[in-house]
Backbone and ligand atoms as CSV (ligand in chain L), in Angstrom:
chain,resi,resn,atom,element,x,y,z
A,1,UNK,N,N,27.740,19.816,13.362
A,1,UNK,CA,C,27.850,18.483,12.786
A,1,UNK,C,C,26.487,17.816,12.760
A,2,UNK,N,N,26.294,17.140,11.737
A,2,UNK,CA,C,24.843,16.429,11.433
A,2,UNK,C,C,24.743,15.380,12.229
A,3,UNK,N,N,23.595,14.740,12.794
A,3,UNK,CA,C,24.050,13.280,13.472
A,3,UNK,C,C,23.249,12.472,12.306
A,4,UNK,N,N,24.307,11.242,12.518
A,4,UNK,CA,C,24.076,10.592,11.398
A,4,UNK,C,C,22.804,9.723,11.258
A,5,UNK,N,N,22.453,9.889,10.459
A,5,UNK,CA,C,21.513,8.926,9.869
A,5,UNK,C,C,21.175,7.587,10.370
A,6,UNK,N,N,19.980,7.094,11.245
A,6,UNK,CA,C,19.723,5.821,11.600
A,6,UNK,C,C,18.469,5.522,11.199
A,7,UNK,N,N,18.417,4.222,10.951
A,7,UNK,CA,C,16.915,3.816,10.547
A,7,UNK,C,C,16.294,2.828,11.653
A,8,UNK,N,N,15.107,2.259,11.577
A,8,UNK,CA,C,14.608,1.949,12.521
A,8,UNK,C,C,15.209,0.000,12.343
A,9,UNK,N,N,15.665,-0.449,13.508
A,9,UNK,CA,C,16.030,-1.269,13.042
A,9,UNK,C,C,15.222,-2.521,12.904
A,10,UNK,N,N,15.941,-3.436,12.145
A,10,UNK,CA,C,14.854,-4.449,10.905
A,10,UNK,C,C,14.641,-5.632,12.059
A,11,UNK,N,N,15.450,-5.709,13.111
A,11,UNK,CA,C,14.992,-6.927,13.885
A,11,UNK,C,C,13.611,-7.036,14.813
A,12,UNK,N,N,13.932,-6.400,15.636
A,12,UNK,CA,C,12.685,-5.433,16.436
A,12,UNK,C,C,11.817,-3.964,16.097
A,13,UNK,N,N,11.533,-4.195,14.798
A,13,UNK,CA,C,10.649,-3.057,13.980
A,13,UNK,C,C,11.211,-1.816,14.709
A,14,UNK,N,N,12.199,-1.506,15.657
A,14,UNK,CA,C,12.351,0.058,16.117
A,14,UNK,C,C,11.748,0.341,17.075
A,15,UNK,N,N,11.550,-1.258,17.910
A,15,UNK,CA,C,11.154,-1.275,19.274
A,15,UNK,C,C,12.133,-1.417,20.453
A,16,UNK,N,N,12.900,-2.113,19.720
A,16,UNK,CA,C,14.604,-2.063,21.352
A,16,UNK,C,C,14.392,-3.534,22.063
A,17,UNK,N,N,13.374,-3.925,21.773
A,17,UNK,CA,C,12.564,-4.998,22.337
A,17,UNK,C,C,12.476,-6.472,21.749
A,18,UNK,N,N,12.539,-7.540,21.562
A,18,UNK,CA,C,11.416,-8.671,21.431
A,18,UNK,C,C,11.131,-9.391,22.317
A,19,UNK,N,N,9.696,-9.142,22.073
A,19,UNK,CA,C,8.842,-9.572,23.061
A,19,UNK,C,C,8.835,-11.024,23.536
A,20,UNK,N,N,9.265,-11.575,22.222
A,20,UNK,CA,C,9.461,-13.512,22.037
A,20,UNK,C,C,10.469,-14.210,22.707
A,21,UNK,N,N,11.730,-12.597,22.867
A,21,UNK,CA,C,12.897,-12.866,23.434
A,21,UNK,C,C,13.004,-12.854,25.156
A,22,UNK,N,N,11.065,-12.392,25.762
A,22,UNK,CA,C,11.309,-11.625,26.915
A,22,UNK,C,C,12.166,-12.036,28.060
A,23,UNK,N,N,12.264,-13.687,28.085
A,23,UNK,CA,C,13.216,-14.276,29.015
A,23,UNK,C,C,14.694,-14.468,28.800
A,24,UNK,N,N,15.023,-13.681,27.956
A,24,UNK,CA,C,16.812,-13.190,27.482
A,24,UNK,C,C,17.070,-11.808,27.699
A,25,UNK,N,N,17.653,-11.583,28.943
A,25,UNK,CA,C,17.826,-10.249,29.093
A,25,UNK,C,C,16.866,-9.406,28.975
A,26,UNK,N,N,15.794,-9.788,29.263
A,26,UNK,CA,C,14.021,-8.963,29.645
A,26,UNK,C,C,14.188,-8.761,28.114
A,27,UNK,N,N,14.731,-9.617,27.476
A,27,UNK,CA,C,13.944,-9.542,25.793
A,27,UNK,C,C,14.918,-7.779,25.108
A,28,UNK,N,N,15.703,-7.218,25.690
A,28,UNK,CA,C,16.249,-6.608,24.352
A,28,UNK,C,C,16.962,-7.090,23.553
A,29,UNK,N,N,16.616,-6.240,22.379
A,29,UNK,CA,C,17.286,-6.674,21.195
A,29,UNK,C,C,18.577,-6.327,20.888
A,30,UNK,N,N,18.953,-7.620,20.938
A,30,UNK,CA,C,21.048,-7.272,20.392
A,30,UNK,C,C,21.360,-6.707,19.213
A,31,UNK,N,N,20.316,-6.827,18.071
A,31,UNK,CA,C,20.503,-6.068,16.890
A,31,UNK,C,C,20.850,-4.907,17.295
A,32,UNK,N,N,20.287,-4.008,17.465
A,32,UNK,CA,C,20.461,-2.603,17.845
A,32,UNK,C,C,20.623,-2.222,19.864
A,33,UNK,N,N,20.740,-3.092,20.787
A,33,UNK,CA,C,21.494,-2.917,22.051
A,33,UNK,C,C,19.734,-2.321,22.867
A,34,UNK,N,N,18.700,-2.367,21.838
A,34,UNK,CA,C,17.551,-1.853,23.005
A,34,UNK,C,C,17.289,-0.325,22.320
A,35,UNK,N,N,17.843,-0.047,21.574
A,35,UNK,CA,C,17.837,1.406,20.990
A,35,UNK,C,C,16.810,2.029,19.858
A,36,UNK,N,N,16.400,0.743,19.059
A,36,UNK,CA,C,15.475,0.898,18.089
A,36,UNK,C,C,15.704,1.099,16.582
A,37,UNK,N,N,17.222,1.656,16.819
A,37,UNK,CA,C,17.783,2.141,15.836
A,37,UNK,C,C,18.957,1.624,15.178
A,38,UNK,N,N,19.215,1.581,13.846
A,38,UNK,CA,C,20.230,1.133,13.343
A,38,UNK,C,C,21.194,2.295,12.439
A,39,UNK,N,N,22.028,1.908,12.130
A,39,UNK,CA,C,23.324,2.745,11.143
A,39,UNK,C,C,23.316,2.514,9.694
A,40,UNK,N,N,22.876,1.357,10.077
A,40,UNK,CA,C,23.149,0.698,8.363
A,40,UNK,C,C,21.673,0.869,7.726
A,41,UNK,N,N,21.445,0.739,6.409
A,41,UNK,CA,C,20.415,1.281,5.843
A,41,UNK,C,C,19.768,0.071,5.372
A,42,UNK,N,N,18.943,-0.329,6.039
A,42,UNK,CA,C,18.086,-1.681,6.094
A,42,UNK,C,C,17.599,-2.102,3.986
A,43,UNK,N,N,18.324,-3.456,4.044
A,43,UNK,CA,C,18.195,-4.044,2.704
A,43,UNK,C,C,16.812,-4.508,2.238
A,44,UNK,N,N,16.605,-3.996,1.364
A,44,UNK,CA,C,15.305,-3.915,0.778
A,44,UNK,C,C,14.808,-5.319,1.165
A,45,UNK,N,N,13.751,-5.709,1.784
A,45,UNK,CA,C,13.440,-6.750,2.056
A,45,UNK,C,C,13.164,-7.745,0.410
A,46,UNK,N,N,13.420,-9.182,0.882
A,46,UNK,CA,C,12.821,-10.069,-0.492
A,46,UNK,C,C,11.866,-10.617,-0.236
A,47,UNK,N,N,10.993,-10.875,-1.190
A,47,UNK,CA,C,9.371,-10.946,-1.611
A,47,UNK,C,C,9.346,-12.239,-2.502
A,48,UNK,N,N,8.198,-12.987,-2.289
A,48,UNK,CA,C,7.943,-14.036,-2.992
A,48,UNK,C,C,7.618,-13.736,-4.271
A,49,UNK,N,N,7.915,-14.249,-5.461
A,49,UNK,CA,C,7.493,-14.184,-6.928
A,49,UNK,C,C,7.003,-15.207,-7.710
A,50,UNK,N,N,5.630,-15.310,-8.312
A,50,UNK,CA,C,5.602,-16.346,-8.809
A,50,UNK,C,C,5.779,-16.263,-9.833
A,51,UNK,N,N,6.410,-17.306,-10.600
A,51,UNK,CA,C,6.771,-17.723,-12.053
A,51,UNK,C,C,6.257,-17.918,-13.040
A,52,UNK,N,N,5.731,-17.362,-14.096
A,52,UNK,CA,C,5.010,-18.046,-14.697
A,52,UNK,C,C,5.635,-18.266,-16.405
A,53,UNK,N,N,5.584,-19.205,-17.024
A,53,UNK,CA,C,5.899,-19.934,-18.454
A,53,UNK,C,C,4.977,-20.034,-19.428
A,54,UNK,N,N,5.293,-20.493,-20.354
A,54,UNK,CA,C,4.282,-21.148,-21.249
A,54,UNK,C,C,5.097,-22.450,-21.353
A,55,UNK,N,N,3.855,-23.384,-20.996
A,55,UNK,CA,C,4.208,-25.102,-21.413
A,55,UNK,C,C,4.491,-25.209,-22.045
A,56,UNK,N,N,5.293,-25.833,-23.131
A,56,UNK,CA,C,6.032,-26.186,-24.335
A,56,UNK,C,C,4.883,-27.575,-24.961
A,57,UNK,N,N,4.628,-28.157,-24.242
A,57,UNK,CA,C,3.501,-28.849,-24.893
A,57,UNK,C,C,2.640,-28.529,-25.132
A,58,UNK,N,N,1.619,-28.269,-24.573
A,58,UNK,CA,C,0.300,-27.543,-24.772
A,58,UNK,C,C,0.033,-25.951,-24.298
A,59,UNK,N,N,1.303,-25.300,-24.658
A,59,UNK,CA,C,1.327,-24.089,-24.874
A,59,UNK,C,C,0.168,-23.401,-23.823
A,60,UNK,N,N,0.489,-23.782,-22.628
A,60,UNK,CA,C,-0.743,-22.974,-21.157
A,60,UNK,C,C,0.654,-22.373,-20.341
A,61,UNK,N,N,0.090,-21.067,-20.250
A,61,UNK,CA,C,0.524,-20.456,-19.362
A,61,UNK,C,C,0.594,-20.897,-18.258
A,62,UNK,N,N,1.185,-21.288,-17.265
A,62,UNK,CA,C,1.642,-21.754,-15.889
A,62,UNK,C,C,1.988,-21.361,-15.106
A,63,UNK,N,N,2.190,-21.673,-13.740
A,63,UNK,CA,C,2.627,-21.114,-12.804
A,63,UNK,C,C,3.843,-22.098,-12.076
A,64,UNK,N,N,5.229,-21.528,-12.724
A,64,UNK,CA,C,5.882,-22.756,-12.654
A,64,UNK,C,C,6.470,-23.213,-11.351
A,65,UNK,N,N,7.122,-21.731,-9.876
A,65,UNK,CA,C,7.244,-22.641,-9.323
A,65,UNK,C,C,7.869,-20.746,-8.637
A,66,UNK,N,N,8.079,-20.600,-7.457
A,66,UNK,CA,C,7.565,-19.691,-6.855
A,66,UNK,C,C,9.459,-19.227,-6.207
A,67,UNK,N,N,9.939,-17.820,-6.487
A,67,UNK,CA,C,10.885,-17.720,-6.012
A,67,UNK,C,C,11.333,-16.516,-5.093
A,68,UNK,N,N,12.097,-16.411,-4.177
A,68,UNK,CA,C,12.532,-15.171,-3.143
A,68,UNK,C,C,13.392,-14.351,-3.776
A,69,UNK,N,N,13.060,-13.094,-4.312
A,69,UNK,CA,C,13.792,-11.890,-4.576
A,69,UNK,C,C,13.617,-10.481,-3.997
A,70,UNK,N,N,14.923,-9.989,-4.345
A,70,UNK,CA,C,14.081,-8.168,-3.727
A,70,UNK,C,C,13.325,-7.901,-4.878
A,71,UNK,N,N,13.704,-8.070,-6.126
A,71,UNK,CA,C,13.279,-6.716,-7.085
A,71,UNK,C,C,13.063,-7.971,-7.880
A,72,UNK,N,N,12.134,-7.268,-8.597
A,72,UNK,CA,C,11.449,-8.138,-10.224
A,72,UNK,C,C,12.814,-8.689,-11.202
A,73,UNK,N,N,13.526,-7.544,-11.492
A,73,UNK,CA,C,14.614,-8.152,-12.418
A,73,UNK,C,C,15.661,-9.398,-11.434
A,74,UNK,N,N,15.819,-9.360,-10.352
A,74,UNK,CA,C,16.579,-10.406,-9.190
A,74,UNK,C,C,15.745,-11.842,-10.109
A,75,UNK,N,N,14.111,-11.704,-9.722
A,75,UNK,CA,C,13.304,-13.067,-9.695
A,75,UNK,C,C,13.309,-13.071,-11.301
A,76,UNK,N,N,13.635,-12.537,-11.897
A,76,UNK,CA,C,13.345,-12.699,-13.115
A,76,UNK,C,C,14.284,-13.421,-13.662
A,77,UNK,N,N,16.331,-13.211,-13.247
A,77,UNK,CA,C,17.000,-13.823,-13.509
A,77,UNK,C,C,17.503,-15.332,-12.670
A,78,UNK,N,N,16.418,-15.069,-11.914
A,78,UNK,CA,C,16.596,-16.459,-10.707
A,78,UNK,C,C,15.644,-17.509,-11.536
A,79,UNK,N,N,14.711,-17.248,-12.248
A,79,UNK,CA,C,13.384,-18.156,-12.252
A,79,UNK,C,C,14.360,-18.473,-14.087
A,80,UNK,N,N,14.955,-18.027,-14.920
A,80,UNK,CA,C,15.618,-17.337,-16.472
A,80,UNK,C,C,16.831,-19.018,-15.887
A,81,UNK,N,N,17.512,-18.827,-14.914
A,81,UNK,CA,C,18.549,-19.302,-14.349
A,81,UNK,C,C,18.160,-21.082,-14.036
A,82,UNK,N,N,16.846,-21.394,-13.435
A,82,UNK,CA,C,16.050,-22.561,-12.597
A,82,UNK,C,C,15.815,-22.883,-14.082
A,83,UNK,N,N,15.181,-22.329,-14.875
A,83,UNK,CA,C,14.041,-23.131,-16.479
A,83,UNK,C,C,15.272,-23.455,-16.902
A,84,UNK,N,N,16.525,-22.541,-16.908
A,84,UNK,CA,C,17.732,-23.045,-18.059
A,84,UNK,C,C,18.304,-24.612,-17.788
A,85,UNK,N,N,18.628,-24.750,-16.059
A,85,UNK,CA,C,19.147,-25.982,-15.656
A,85,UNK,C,C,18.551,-27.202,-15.832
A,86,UNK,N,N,16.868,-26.791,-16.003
A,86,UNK,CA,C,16.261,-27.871,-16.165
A,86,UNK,C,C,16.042,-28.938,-17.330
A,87,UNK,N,N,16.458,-30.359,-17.041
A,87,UNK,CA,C,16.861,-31.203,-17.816
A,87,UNK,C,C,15.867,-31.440,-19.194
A,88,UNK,N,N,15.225,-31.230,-18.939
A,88,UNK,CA,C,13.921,-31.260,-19.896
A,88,UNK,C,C,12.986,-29.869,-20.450
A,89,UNK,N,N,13.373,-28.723,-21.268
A,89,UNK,CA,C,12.419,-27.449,-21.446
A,89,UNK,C,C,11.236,-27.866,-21.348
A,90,UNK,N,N,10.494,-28.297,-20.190
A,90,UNK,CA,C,8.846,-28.247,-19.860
A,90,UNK,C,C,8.427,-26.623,-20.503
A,91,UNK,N,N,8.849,-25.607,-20.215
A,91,UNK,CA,C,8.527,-24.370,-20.359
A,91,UNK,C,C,9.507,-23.547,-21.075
A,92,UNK,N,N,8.924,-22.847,-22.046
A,92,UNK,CA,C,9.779,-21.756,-22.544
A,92,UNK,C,C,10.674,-20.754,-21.861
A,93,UNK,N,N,12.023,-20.875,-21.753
A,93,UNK,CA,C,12.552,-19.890,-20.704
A,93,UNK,C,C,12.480,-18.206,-21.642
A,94,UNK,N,N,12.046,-17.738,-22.809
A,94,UNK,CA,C,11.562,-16.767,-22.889
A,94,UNK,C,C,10.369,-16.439,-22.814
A,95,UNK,N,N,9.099,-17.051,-22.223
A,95,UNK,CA,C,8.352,-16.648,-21.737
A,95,UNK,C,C,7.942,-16.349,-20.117
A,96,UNK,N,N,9.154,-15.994,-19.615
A,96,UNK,CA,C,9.103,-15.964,-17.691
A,96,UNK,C,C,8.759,-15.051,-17.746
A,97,UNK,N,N,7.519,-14.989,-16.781
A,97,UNK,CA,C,7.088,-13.670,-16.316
A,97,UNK,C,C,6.736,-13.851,-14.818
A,98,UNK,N,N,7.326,-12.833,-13.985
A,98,UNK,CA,C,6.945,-13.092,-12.541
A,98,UNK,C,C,6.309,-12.153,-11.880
A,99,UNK,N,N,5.243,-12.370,-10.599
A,99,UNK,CA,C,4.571,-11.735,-10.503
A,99,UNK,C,C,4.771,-11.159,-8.681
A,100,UNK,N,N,4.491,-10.675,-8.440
A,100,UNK,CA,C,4.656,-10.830,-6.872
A,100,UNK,C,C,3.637,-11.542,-6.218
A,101,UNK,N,N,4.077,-12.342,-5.281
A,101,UNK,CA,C,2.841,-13.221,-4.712
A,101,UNK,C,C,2.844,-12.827,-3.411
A,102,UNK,N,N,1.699,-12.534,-3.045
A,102,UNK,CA,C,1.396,-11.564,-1.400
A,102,UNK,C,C,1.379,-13.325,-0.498
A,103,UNK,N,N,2.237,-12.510,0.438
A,103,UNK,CA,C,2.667,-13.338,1.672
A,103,UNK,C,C,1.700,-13.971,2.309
A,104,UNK,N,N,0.930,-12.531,2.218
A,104,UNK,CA,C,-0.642,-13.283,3.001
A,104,UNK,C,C,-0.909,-14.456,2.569
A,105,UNK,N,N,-1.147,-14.845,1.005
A,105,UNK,CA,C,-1.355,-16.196,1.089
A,105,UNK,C,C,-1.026,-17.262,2.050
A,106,UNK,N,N,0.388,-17.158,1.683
A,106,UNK,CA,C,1.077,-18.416,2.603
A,106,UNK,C,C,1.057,-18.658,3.968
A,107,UNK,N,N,0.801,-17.436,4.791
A,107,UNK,CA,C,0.310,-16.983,5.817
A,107,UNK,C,C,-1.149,-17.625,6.089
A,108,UNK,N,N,-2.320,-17.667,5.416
A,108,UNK,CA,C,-3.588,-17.742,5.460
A,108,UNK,C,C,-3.161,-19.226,5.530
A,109,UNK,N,N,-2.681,-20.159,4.290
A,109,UNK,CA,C,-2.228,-21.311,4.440
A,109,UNK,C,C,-1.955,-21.979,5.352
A,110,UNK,N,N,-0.590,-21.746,6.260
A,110,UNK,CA,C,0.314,-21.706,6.978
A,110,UNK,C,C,0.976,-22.993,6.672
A,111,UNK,N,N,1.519,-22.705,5.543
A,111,UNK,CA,C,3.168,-23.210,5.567
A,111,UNK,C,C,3.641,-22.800,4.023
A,112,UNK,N,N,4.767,-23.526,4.049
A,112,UNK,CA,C,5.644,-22.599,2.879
A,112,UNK,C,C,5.574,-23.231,1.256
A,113,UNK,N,N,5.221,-22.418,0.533
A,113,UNK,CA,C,4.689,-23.643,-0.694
A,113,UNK,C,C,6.021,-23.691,-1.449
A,114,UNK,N,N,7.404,-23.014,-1.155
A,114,UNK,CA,C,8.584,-22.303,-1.648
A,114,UNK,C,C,8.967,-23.959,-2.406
A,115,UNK,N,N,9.237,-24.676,-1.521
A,115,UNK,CA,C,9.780,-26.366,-2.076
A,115,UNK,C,C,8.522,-27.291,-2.893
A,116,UNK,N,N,7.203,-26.768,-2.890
A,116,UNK,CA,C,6.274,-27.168,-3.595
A,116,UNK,C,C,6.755,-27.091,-5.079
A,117,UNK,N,N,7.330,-27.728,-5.558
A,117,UNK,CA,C,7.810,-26.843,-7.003
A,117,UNK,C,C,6.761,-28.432,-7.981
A,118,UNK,N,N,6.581,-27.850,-8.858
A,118,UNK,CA,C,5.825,-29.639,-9.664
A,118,UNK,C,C,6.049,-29.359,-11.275
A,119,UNK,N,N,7.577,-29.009,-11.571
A,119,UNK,CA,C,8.136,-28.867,-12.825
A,119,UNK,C,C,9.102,-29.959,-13.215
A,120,UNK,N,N,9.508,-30.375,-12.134
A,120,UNK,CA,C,10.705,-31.909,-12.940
A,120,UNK,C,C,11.864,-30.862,-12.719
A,121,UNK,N,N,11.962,-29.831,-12.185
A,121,UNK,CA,C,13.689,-29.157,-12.184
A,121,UNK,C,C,13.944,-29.549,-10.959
A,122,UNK,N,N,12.763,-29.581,-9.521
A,122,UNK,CA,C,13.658,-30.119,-8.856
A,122,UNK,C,C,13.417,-31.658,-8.180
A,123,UNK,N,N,12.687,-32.123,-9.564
A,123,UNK,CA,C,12.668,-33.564,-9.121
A,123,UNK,C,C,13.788,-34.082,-9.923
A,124,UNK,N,N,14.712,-35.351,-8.531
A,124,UNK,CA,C,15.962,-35.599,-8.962
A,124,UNK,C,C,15.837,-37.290,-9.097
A,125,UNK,N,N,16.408,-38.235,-9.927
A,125,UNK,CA,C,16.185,-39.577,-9.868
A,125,UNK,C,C,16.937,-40.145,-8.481
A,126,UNK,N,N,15.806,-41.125,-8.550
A,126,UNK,CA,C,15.761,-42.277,-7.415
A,126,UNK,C,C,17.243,-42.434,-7.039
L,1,ZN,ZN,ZN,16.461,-3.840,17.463
């Protein structure tokens, strides 16, 4: 019999451990019991994407406003989904194109630009 398939698990990178946790039960991890390992086949992590449009006024490419997906087509119908609701077409919703935006940025930053949005979709009246 094969033994089954485990991956390393996603809480404690496949350490059994957190270190952050060390004063809870000397810090093992309940995800996986201290073992490292998991059963289930860890979900593709999601990645920041930035958005980008063409202005409808002065026709500039933009960067409209930054969203969490796994996969390009996810952010593509998330960002397709945000331009449609918005009360006013500032931007062409057939021109979305998204890009992946490395974490590091926001990291180097340190803090989250995710609610930074400066399109009018998620500014709501007074
Ligand atoms: Zn674990």
């Amino acid at each position: 019999m094969k033994t089954p398939q485990t991956y390393p698990c996603t809480r404690c990178e496949g350490k059994g451990r957190l270190p952050h946790y060390a004063n809870v039960l000397g810090g093992v991890c309940f995800k996986c019991g201290g073992t490292g390992r998991q059963k289930t086949r860890p979900a593709a992590p999601s990645r920041r994407w930035s958005v980008n449009a063409i202005r409808t006024t002065d026709h500039h490419d933009c960067v409209v406003f930054h969203v969490r997906a796994k996969t390009e087509r996810e952010a593509l119908n998330k960002a397709f989904a945000a331009l449609s609701r918005a009360r006013e077409q500032i931007y062409d919703p057939t021109t979305i194109r998204v890009t992946p935006w490395p974490d590091s940025i926001e990291k180097a930053l340190g803090f989250s630009i995710e609610q930074r949005v400066h399109t009018g979709i998620a500014t709501t009246n007074p």
